[in-house]
N, C-alpha and C positions, 0 to 999 in steps of 0.2 A: 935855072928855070927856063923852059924852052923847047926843051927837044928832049923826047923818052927815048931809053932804052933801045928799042929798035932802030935808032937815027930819024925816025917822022919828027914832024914840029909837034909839039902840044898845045891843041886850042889855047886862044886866050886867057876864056874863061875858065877852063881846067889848071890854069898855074895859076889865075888868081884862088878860087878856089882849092885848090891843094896847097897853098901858101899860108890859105885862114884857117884849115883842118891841122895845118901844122902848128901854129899858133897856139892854137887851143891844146893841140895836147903835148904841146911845151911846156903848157903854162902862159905863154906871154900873153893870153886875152883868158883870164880865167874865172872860173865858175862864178855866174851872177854877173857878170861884165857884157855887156851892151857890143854886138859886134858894128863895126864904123858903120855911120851911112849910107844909104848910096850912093850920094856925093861925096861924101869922105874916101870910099873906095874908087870913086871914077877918077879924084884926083892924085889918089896915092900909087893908084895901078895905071895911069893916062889909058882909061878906058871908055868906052859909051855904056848907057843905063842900060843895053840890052845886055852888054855881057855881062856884069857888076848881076845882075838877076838871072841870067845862066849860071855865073858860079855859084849863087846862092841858094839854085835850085839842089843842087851838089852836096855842098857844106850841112843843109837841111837833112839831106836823104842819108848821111855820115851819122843821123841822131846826136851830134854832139852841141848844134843849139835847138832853140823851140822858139817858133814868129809868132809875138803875141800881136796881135790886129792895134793899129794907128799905133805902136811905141815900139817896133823893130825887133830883132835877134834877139837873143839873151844866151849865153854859153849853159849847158845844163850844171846841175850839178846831182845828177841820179848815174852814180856807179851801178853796172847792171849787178841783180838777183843772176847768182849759178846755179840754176837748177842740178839739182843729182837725181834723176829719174830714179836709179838705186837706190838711195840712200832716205829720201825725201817719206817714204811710204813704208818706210821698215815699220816693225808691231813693235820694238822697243820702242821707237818714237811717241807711238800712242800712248805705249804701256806708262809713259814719263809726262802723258799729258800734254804732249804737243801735239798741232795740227800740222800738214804738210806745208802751209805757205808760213805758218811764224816759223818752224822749224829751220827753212832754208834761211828768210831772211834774218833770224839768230846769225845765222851761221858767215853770213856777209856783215854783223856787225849793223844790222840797218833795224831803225824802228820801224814796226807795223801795226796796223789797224785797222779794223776788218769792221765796214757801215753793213748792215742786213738791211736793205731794200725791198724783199716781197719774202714771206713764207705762206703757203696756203696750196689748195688744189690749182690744178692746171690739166686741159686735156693733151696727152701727147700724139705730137702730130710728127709728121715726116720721119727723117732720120732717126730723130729722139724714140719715136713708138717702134722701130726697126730694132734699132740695138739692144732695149728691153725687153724686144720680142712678144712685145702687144700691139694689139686693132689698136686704129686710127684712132684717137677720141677716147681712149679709155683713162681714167682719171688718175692722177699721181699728184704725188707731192713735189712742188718749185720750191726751191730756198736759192734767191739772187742776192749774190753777197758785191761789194765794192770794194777793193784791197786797196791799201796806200802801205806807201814806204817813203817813212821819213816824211811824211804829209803830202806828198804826192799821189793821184791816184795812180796805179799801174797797171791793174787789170778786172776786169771784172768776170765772176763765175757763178754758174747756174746749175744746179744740181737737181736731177730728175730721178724722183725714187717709187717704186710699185708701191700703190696704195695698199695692197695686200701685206708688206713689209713694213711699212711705216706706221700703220694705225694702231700695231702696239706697243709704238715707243714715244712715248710722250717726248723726250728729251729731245728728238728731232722736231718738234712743230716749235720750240722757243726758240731763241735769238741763237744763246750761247749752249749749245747744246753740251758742253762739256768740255772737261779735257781730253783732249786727244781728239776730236772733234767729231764728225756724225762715223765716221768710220770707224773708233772707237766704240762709239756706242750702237755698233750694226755687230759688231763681235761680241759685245757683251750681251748681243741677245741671239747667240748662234751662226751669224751669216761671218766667218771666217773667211779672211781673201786666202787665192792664189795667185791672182794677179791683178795688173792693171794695165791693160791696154789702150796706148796712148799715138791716137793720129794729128799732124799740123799741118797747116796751109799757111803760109802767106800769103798778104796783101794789103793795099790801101784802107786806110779808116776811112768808114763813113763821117759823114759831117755829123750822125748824131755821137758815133763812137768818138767823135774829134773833140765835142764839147765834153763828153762825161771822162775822156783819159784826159784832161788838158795838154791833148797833142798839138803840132801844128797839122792845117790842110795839109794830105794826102799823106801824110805822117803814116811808114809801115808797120801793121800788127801783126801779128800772129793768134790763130785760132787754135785754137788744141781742144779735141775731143777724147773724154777717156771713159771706157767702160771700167767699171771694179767689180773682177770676178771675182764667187766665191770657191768654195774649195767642191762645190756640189755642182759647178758649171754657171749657175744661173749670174747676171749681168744685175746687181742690188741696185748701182745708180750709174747713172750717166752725168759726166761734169761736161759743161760746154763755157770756154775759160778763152775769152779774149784778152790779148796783152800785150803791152805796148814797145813795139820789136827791143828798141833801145835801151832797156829794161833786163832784158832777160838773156841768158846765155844755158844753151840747152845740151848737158853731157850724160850722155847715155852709156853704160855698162854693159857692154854683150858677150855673154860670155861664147866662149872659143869652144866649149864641150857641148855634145847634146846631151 
């Protein structure tokens, strides 16, 4: 520890920190384990408390613990969700009565639980009335859902659908719209996908996003925006799906032919 690859020294705080990142995914500080103080690191590392919180700036931003306020570190214990962009959205999957986020998280072995937070009208504004391809203000239907895994929450997603589509499917305005979930039940009343088109950004949680993911401060998420096309062009809903970076591991299938 000391000196990288290229012969430079490595800060301080970069070997203590790479030292605690190593730990954890040893094993030697593991999951639900308390990482040391910052007097326990000042004296195990002969370091001062600015750098002991430079490394821990580090170690945090690795997602492999979370700072819970007055009681310190905690090593995680949330294996990330593999998204399969491919696979997640296939018509088998509906057709068996899965939704795309229990599906994946099936597939990681992790339990899921899906809280419904708001279903009802909403006027869409911004980007959202863009990719639908309606005026400002024109009314649709919001369905805000809260996902956990393993009783963690990990992300949450927001579905915006034409009221013109939506008013004649009851099964969309209840909680549990079904198996296979509202995407199933948009096929079984004619709106067949083609695709689904899917943009992300990263970036820092807000401190409200901080409180409702139980992230820590400035903890990175990822946004993902997706239209679902159908097979007639038109955009049925827009998902707007924040998630909590450390969480999720994103593999996409492109194919090589046109």
């Amino acid at each position: 520890m000391g000196t990288a690859s290229n012969g430079k020294a490595v800060p301080k705080y970069l070997q203590v920190a790479n030292d605690l990142v190593q730990q954890i995914r040893a094993g030697v500080l593991s999951a639900g384990q308390m990482v040391p103080s910052e007097s326990e690191l000042m004296d195990r590392y002969g370091v001062s408390v600015g750098t002991v919180r430079k490394a821990m700036v580090e170690v945090r931003a690795s997602g492999l613990v979370e700072t819970r306020h007055g009681k310190g570190s905690i090593v995680k214990d949330r294996p990330p969700v593999r998204h399969r962009s491919s696979d997640r959205f296939r018509r088998s999957l509906r057709q068996e009565g899965k939704a795309a986020y229990l599906a994946e998280s099936t597939q990681s072995g992790a339990e899921a639980k899906v809280s419904v937070l708001y279903i009802g009208p909403m006027a869409a504004e911004g980007e959202i009335a863009d990719r639908l391809g309606l005026d400002e203000g024109t009314q649709v239907l919001a369905r805000r859902r809260l996902y956990f895994r393993n009783g963690t929450p990990v992300e949450t997603a927001s579905s915006y659908l034409p009221w013109d589509v939506v008013k004649e499917i009851p099964e969309l305005f209840a909680e549990n719209p079904g198996g296979g979930g509202i995407y199933a039940r948009l096929e079984d009343h004619g709106h067949v996908f083609a695709e689904f088109v899917e943009t992300l950004q990263a970036r820092q949680a807000t401190a409200a996003e901080v409180s409702e993911l139980a992230l820590s401060p400035g903890a990175p998420v990822v946004r993902l925006l997706r239209n679902a096309v159908t097979t007639k062009g038109r955009v049925v809903e827009v998902c707007d799906t924040l998630m909590a970076a450390d969480q999720f591991v994103f593999e996409y299938r492109i194919p090589a032919q046109d």
